[in-house]
C-alpha angles and dihedrals in degrees: 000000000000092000093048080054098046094051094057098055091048086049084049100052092043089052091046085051092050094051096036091045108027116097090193122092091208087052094046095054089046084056089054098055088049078053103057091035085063105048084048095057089047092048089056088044103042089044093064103279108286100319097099109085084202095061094040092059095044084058097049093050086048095054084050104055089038093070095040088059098044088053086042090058099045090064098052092053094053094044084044080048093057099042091055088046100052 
């Protein structure tokens, strides 16, 4: 359990880096994505891992609105990305 943990601070704080220091939109959406991996990963092993059923659907939910946001926020930089090039 400590190295899962571990691991998902380590993916938190690269993901913070990569927001706080990318100039890049498509970067920074990448890091954001590291971000919320990690505090998934720290939500299943802090709630028991995986026996919480708790636990199990916030991340779930998680994982789910994190695609819908990231896909969210593709679409803004290409339409950020027409709109320079017009």
């Amino acid at each position: 359990m400590v190295v899962f943990a571990g691991c998902g601070v380590f993916l938190v704080c690269l993901g913070l880096a990569g927001v706080l220091f990318q100039e890049e939109y498509i970067k920074k959406i990448l890091a954001l994505n590291l971000f919320s991996s990690g505090i998934f990963l720290l939500l299943i092993t802090l709630g028991g891992g995986g026996d919480d059923p708790v636990a199990n659907a916030m991340v779930l939910t998680g994982i789910v609105v994190a695609l819908g946001a990231t896909a969210l926020a593709l679409a803004l930089v290409r339409a950020l990305h027409v709109q320079e090039n017009t």
